[in-house]
C-alpha positions as MATLAB code, in Angstrom:
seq = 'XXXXXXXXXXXXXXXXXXXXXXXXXXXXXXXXXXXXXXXXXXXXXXXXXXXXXXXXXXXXXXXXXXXXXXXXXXXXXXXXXXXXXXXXXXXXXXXXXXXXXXXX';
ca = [
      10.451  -20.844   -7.593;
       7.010  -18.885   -7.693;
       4.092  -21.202   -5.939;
       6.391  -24.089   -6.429;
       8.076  -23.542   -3.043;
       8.041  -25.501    0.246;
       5.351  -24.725    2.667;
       8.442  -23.701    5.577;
       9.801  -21.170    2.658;
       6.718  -19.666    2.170;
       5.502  -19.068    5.049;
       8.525  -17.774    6.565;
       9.264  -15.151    3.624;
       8.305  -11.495    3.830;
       7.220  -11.754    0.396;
       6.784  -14.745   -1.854;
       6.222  -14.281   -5.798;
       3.920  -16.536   -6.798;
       4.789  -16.492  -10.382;
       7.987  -17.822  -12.942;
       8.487  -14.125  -14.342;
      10.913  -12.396  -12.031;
      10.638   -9.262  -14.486;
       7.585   -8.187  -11.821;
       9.964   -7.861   -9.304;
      10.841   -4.007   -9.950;
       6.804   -3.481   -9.810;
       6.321   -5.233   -6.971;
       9.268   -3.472   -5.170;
       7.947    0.022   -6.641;
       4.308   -0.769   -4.992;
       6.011   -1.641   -1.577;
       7.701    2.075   -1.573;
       4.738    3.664   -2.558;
       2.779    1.695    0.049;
       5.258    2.624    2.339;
       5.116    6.065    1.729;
       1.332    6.234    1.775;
       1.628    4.635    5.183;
       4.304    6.906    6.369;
       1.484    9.876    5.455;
      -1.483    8.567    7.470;
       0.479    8.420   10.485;
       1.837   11.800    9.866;
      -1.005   13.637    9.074;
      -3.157   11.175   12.119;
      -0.270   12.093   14.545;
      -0.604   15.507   13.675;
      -3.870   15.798   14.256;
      -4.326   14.491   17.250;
      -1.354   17.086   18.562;
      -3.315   20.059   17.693;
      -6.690   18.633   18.584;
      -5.568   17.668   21.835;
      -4.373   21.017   23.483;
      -7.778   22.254   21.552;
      -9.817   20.603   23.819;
      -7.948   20.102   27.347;
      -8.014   24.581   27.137;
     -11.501   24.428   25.818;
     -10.730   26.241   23.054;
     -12.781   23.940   20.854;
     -15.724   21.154   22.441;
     -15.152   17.995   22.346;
     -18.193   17.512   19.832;
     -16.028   19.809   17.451;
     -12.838   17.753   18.218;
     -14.476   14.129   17.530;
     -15.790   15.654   14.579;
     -12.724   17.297   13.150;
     -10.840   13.861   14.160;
     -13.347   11.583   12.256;
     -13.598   13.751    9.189;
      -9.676   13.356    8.964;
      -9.667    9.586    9.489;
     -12.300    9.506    6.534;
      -9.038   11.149    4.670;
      -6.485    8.826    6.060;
      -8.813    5.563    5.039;
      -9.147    7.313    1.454;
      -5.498    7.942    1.128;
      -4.894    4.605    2.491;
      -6.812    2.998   -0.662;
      -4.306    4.152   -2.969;
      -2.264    1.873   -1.572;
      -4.390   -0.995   -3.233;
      -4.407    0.678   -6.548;
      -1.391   -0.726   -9.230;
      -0.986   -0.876  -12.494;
      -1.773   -4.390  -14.486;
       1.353   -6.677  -15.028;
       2.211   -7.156  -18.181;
       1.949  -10.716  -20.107;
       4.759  -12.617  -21.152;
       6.753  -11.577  -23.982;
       5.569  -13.171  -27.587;
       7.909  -15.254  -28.847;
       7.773  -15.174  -33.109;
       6.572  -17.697  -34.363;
       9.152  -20.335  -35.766;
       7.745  -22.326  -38.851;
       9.452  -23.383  -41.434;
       7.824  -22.503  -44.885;
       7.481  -25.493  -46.952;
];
């Protein structure tokens, strides 16, 4: 159906192809896992921080300047693992189709 579809279809989809070859389909569902993953990471690893980072500061163990720090310089980290989200690999064209002329 691709771009071809009714407005109500689209827009109520989770995800709408907007092409005729459906041999995408296995890349597009391999880019949602590793999105998904990716995702799953940042808010491990954000979670995580802010668990030890919290106790750090509420005994004074480290100042807050130290925590805010420590918590920015891993958000940089989440934002740059979060961009290899974006990254995927070029689609490939349509197959070629010989070329059917008869000699004569």
């Amino acid at each position: 159906m691709g771009a071809m579809g009714t407005d109500v279809a689209i827009e109520t989809a989770d995800v709408a192809l907007m092409g005729q070859d459906l041999r995408h389909l296995p890349q597009a569902l391999d880019h949602a896992r590793r999105s998904r993953q990716i995702m799953v990471q940042n808010v491990g690893l954000s979670l995580s921080i802010i668990t030890v980072l919290m106790p750090l500061a509420l005994f004074g163990i480290l100042g807050l300047a130290a925590v805010v720090l420590v918590h920015e310089f891993t958000e940089v980290i989440v934002i740059a693992n979060g961009v290899r989200a974006g990254r995927i690999k070029p689609l490939a064209g349509p197959p070629k189709t010989p070329d059917r002329t008869i000699p004569g």
